[in-house]
C-alpha positions in Angstrom: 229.5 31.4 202.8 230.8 31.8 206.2 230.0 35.0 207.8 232.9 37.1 208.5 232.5 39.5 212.1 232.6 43.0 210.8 234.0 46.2 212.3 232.9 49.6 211.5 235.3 51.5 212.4 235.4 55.5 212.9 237.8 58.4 213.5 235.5 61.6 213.3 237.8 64.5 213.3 238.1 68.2 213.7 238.3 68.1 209.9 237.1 65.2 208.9 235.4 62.1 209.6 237.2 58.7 208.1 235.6 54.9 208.4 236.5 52.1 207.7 234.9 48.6 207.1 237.4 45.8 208.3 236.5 42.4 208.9 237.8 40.2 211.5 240.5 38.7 209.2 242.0 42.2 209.0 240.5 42.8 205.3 239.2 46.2 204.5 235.9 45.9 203.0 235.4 49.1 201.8 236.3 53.3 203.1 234.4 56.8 203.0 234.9 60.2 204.1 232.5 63.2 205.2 232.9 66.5 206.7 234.0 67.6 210.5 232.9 65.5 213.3 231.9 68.3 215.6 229.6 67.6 218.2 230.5 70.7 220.7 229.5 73.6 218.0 226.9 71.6 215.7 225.1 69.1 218.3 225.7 65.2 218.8 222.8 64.6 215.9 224.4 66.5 213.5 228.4 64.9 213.9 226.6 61.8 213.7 224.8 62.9 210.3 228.6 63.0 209.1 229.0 59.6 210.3 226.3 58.2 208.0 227.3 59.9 205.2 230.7 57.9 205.4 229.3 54.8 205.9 226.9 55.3 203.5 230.0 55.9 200.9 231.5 53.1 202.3 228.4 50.9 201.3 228.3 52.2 197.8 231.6 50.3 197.2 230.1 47.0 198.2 228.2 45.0 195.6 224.7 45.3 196.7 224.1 41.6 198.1 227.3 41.5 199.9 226.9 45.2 201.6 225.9 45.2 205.2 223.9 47.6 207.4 221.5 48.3 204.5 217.9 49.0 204.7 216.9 48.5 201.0 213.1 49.7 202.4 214.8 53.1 202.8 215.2 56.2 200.7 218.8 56.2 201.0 220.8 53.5 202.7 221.2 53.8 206.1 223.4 51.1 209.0 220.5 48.9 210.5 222.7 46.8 213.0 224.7 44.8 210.8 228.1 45.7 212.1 229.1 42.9 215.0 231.5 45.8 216.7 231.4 49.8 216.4 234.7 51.6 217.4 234.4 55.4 217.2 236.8 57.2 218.3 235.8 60.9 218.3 237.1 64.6 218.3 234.7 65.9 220.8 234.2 63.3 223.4 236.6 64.5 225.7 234.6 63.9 228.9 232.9 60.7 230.0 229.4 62.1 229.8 230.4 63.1 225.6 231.6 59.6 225.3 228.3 58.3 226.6 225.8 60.8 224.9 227.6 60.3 221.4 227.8 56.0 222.4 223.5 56.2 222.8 223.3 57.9 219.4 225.2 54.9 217.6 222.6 53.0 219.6 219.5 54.5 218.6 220.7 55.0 214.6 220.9 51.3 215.1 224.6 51.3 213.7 225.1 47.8 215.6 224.7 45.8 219.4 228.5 46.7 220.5 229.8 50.0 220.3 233.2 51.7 222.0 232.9 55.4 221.5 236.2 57.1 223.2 238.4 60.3 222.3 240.0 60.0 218.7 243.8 60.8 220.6 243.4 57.1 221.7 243.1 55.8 218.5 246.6 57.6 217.4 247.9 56.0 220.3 246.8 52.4 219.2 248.2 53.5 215.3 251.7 54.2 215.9 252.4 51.8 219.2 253.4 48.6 218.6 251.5 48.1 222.0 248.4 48.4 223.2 249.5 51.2 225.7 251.9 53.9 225.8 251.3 57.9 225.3 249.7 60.0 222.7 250.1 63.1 222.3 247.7 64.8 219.0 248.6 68.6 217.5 246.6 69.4 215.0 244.1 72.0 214.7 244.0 71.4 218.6 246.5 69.9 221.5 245.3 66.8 223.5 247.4 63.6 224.9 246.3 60.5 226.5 248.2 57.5 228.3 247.1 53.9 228.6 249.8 51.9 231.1 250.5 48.2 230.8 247.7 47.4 233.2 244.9 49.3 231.5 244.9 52.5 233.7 244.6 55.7 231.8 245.8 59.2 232.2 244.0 61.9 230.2 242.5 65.8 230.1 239.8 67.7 229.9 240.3 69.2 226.7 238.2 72.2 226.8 240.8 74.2 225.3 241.7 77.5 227.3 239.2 77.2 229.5 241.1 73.8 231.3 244.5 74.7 230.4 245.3 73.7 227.2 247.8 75.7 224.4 249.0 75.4 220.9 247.4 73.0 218.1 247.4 75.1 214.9 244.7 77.0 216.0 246.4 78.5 219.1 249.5 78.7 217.3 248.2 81.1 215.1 245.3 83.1 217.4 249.2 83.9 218.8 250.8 84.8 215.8 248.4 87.6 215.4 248.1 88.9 218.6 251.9 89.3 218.6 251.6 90.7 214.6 248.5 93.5 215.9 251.3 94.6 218.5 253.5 94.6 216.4 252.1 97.0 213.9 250.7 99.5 216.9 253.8 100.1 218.6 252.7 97.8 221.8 255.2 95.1 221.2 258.5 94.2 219.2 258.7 93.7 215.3 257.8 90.7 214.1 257.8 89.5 210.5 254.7 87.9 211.9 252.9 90.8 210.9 254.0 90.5 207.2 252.8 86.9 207.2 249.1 87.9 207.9 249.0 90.7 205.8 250.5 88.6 202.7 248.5 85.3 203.5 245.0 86.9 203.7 245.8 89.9 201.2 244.8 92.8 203.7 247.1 96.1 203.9 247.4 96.0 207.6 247.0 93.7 210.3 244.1 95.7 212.0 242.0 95.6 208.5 242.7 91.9 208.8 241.4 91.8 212.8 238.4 93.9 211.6 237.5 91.2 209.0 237.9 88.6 211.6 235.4 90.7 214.0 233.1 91.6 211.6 232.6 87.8 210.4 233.6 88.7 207.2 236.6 85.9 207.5 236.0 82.6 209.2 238.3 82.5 212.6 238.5 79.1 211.7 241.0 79.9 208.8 243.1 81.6 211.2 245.5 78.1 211.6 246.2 78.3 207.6 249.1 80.8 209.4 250.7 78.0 211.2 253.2 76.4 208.7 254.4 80.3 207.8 254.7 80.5 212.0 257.2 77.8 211.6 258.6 78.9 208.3 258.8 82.2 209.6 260.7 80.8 212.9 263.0 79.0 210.7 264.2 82.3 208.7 265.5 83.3 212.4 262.7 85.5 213.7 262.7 85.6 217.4 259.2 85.8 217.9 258.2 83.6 215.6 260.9 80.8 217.5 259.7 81.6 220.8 255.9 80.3 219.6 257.8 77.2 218.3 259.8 77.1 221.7 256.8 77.2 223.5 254.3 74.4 221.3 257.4 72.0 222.2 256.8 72.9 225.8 253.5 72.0 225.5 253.8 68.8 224.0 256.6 68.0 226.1 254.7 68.2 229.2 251.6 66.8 228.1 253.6 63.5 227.6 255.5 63.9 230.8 252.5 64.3 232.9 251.2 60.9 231.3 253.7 59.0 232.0 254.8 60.1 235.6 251.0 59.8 236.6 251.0 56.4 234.9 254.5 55.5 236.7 256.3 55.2 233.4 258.7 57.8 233.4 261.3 55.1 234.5 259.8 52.9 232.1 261.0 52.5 228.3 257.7 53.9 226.3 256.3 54.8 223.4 255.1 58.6 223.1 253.3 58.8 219.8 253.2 62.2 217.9 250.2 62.8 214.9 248.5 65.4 213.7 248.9 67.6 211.4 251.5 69.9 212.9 254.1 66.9 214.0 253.3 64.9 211.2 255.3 67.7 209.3 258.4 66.8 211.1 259.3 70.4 211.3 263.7 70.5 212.2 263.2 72.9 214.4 260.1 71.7 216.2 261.9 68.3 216.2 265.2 69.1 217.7 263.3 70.9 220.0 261.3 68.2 221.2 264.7 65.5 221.1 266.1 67.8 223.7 263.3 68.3 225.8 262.4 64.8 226.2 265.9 63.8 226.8 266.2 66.2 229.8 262.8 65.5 231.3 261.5 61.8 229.8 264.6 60.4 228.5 262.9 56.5 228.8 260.8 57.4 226.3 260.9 56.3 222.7 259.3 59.3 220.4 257.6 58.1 217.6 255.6 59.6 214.8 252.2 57.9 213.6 253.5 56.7 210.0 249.6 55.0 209.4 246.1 57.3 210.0 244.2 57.1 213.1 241.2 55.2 211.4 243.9 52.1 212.0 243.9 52.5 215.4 240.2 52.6 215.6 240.5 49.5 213.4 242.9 47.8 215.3 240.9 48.5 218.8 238.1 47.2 217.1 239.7 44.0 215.8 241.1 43.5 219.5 237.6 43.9 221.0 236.5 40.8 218.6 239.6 38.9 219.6 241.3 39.1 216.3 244.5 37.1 216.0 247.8 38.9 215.5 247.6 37.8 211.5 244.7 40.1 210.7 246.2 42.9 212.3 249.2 43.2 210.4 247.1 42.7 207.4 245.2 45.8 208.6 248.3 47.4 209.3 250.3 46.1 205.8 247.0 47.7 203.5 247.4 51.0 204.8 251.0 51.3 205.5 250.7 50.5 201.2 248.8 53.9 200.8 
């Protein structure tokens, strides 16, 4: 039998890492799914462990003979350079230096001889285009954006969060929620029915019993963004605080993209701006009409659209580009997911 070129393709997330096996006729051979890719607070060995463990459930799918990048001399199966192309596109490689650390771990696992490792915001960006370029921007747990012009140059961040500028994603949304609920409840600030909403969601009597949990470590920070969608329900019932945090994520996205495209030139220039993650991917009304306004005061060339396919397509879809793929096996790609 012929052999077919074979992609691995990756999407390591904040919450989860996706792959995919595609081959270069757009057929998807096989998927798994493992935990956070988080290099930055567990180490670059560790988000790769997470890595493996998807493949290796992607493998399990595969009748034995016909299942690549297995080392039967192994105690568990493990990718041995069978994959002709790796895209990985990564939560956590926000910087150049990240990109390359994480690309020399692919390399020394032995995952295959060509590997792309790049931010995962350019894999939404390759998802919902119909293009190979236009702007991404990515709210989910985080806020990030990215823009690739017609000619190939790029326009991205840092990343780092507060530290280089950055506001909202879920997590932000909600570290702000409480901070206006604690005031709230002391006297320092205006009421809020924010307050109600972290009392209610994490069954504590008062907002400070709920801060002292947090400080103590007796609640995981990182549940803080469960408060997000009440943020935005909350908002919706007409509470003004709650609207101004909504008020202000649409700023945020708004200028991300409008940054992108004026340092890419594009702002006179019809373009895609692709939304994803978790908190545009709700299609909030209020959020949306928001953002319709904004963008048609400050980037009214630009065509907003919202990633209907996951970003393990666009890491799919890079990767099938990279092998020179024709246009068939990319809407086949495109037609197995869009089915899901």
């Amino acid at each position: 039998m012929e052999h077919r070129r074979l992609v691995l393709a990756v999407d390591g997330g904040n919450s989860k890492t996706d792959v995919a096996l595609v081959t270069e006729d757009g057929d998807v051979l096989a998927t798994g799914r493992a935990g956070p890719f988080a290099p930055q607070s567990d180490g670059v060995p560790a988000a790769l462990d997470a890595v493996e463990e998807a493949v290796r459930q992607a493998l399990a799918q595969l009748p034995p003979d016909d299942a690549p990048g297995r080392d039967r001399s192994a105690d568990r199966p493990v990718v041995v350079g069978r994959f002709d192309h790796v895209a990985a596109f990564l939560a956590g490689a926000d910087l150049p230096v990240e990109e390359e650390a994480l690309a020399r771990e692919f390399a020394r696992r032995g995952f295959g001889p060509d590997i792309s490792v790049r931010n995962d915001t350019f894999a939404l960006l390759r998802a919902g285009a119909s293009n190979s370029w236009g702007v991404a921007v990515v709210c989910g747990a985080g806020i990030n954006a990215v823009g690739v012009s017609p000619t190939g140059e790029v326009a991205r961040f840092p990343a780092l969060g507060r530290l280089s500028g950055d506001w909202g994603g879920g997590q932000g949304v909600a570290e702000e929620a409480l901070w206006h609920a604690a005031r709230a409840e002391d006297g320092r600030g205006p009421a809020t029915a924010l307050a109600e909403l972290c009392t209610r969601h994490f069954g504590v009597r008062t907002v400070e019993k709920l801060i002292l949990e947090l400080h103590f470590g007796r609640l995981d920070e990182g549940r803080l963004h469960e408060l997000t969608p009440g943020v935005f329900a909350t908002a919706a019932a007409g509470d003004p605080i709650a609207r101004s945090l909504v008020e202000r994520q649409a700023e945020e996205i708004t200028v991300l993209a409008e940054v992108c495209l004026r340092r890419l030139d594009l702002l006179e220039t019809p373009t895609e701006v692709v939304l994803g993650g978790g908190i545009l991917r709700a299609r909030d009304p209020l959020l949306t009409a928001l953002l319709d306004a904004s963008f048609a005061t400050r980037a009214p060339r630009a065509k907003l659209v919202v990633a209907d396919v996951p970003p393990i397509v666009g890491a799919a879809l890079n990767g099938l580009e990279h092998l020179g793929a024709t246009d068939l096996a990319k809407t086949r790609l495109r037609a197995r997911y869009e089915q899901t």
